[in-house]
C-alpha positions in Angstrom: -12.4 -0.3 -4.5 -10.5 -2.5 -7.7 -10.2 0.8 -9.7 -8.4 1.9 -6.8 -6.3 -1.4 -6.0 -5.6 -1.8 -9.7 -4.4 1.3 -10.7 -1.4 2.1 -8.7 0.1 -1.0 -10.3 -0.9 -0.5 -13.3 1.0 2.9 -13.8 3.8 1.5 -12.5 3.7 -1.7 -15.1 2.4 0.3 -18.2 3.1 4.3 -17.8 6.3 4.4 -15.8 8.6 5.3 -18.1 11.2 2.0 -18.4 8.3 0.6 -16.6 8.8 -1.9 -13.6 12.6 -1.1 -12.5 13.6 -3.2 -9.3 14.1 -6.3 -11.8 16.7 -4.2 -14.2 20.1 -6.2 -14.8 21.3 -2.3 -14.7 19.9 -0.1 -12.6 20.2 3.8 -13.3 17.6 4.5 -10.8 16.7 3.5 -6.5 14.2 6.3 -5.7 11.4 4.8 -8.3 12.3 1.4 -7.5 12.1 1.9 -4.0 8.7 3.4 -4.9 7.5 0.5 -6.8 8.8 -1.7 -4.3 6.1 -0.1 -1.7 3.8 0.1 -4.0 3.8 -4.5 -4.6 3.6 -4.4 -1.2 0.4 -2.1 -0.3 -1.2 -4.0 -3.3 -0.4 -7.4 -1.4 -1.6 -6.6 1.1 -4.8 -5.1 -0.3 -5.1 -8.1 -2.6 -4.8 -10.7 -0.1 -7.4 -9.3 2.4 -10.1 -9.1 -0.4 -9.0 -12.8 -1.2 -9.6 -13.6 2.2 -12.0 -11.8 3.4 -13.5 -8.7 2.2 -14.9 -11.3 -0.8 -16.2 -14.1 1.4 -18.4 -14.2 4.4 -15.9 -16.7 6.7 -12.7 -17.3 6.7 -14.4 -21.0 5.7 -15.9 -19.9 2.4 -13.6 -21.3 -0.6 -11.9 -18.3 -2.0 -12.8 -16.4 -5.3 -10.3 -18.1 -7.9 -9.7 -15.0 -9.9 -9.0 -13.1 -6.1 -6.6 -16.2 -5.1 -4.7 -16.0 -8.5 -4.2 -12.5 -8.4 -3.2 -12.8 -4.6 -0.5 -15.7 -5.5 0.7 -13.5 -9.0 1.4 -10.3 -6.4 4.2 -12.8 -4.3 6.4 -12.9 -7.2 9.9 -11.6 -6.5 10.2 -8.3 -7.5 13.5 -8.5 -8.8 12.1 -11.7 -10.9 13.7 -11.3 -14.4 12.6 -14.2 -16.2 10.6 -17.5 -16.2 8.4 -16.1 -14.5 9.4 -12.0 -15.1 8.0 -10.1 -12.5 5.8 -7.5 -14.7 4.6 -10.5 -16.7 3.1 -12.1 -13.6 2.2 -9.1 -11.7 0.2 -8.0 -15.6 -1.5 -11.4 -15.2 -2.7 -10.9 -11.5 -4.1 -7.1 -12.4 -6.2 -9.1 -15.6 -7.3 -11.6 -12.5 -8.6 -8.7 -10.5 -10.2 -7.1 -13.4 -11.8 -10.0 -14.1 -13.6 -10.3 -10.7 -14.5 -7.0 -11.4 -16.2 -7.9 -14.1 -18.0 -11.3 -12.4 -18.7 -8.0 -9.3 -20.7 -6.2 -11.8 -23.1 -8.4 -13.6 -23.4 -10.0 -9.7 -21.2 -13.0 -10.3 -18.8 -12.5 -7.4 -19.1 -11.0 -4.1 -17.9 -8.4 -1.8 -19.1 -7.7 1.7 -19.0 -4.3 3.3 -19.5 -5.3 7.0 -17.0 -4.3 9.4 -15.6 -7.4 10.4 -14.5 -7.6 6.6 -12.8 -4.2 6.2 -11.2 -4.4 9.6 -8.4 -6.9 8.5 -7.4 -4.7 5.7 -7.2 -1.5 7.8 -5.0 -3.6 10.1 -2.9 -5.0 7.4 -2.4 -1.1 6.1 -1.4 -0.3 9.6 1.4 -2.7 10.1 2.7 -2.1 7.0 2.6 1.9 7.9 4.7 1.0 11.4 7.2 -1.2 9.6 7.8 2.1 7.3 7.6 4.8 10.3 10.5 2.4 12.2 12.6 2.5 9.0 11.8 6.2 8.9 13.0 7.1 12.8 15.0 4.9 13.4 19.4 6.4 13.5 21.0 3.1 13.2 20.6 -0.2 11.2 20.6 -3.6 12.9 24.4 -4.0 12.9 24.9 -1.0 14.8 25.9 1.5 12.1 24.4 4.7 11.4 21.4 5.0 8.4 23.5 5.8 5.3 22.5 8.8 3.2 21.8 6.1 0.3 19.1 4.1 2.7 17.7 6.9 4.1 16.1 7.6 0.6 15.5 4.2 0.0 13.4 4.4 3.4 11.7 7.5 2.3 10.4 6.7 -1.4 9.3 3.2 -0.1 6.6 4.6 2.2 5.9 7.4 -0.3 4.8 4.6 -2.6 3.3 2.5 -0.1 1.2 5.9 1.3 0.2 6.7 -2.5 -0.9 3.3 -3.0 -3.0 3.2 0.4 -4.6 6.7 -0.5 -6.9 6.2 -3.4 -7.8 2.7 -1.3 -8.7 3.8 1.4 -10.9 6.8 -0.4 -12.5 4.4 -2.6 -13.4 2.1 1.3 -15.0 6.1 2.4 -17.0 5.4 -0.6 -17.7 1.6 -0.6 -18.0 1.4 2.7 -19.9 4.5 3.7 -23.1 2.8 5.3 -21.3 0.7 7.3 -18.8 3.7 8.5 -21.4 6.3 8.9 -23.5 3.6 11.5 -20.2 3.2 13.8 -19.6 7.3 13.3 -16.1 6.3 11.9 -16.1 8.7 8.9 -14.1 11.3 10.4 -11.6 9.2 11.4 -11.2 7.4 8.3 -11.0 10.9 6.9 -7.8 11.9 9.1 -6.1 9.0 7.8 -6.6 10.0 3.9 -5.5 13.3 4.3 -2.3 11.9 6.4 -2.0 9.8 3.5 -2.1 12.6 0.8 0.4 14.3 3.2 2.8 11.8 2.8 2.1 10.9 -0.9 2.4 14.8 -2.0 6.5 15.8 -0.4 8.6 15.9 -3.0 12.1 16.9 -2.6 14.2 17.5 -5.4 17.2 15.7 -2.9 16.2 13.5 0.5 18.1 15.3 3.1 19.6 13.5 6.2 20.0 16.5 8.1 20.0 17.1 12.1 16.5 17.4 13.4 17.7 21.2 14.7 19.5 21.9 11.8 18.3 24.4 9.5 18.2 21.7 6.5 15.4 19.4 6.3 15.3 16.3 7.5 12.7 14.7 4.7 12.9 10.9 6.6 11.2 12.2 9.6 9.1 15.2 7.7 7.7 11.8 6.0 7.1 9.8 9.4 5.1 12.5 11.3 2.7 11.5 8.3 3.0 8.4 7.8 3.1 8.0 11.7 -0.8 10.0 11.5 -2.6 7.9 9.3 -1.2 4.5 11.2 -2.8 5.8 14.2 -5.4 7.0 12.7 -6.6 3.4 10.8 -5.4 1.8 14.6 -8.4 3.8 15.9 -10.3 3.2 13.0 -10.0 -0.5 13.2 -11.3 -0.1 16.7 -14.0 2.0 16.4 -15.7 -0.6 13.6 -14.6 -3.6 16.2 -16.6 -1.9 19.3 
């Protein structure tokens, strides 16, 4: 499960070439910065439900300090240039989780894999999934106007990032987790969502097109939502199936 959460980030930080983008005082690129940008936020949300609960037994436990560092590093600005830079403090809170990693191993730290623990993260995944399937559906913006070509990619590389970071998590939970899914028969299901994930994670166009849904053009925004759209129902039923 951290080899999962950490690497994402970590390609983004140290193999992306130019690495971490949406902080550039010039920016020659929006699709891999609207990537990034949904990567920090899967890895936020991942980060802040093992902080608060898949690495304590009660929401009344104190919380790991590495976990609560790392947590607090993630909610730097993204576009943070300096004092603190964004890449510098999101660096220091992928040291924090590997060193909880390391306290994991030799039996220092903690994780739980009951239910009741993975449930809030399979929620958190979920919301986050229907915040990108609105932005993906939706044919206006908030003042009325119709979704620009330029936002429409903007819309679509966000949830590609945010599906490719949720992917390897949620195969490393199949893993993790596997006693506790297998005894609530919720394997399957978790299943569904992963490859909806990989769906989504795996288009890649060599231009987003804004076509009409009849048109004989794609339409990549809502080629995207009908997976992203899967794997949020699918981790809605899976949240219930662990909660019954």
């Amino acid at each position: 499960f951290l080899d999962a959460m950490i690497k994402p980030m970590e390609f983004e930080l140290k193999k992306r070439a130019w690495g971490w983008r949406p902080n550039d005082i010039i920016e020659f690129t929006d699709n891999v910065n609207n990537f990034q940008l949904g990567v920090l936020e899967a890895t936020r949300r991942a980060s802040t439900r093992l902080a608060e609960r898949i690495s304590r037994t009660g929401t009344t436990n104190t919380l790991d300090e590495n976990l609560e560092r790392a947590m607090n590093d993630f909610m730097i600005a993204p576009d943070s240039f300096m004092l603190p830079s964004a890449e510098s403090k999101y660096g220091e809170g992928l040291k924090e989780l590997r060193a909880y990693q390391a306290r994991l191993l030799s039996g220092e730290a903690d994780f739980y894999t009951r239910a009741d623990n993975l449930i809030p993260l399979l929620v958190a995944f979920a919301d986050l999934l229907g915040s990108c399937d609105d932005n993906l559906v939706k044919a206006t913006e908030k003042n009325g106007q119709p979704v620009s070509t330029f936002a429409a990619d903007n819309y679509f590389y966000y949830a590609k990032g945010v599906a490719s970071t949720i992917l390897p998590i949620l195969e490393a939970v199949a893993e993790d987790f596997e006693e506790t899914l297998t005894t609530r028969r919720a394997t399957d299901v978790l299943l569904h969502a992963i490859h909806a994930c990989h769906e989504a994670s795996g288009i890649e166009p060599l231009v987003v097109l804004e076509s009409d849904l009849d048109s004989i053009f794609a339409n990549h925004r809502t080629n995207m939502a009908a997976h992203i759209s899967h794997a949020r129902f699918y981790l809605d039923v899976l949240a219930a199936t662990l909660s019954t």
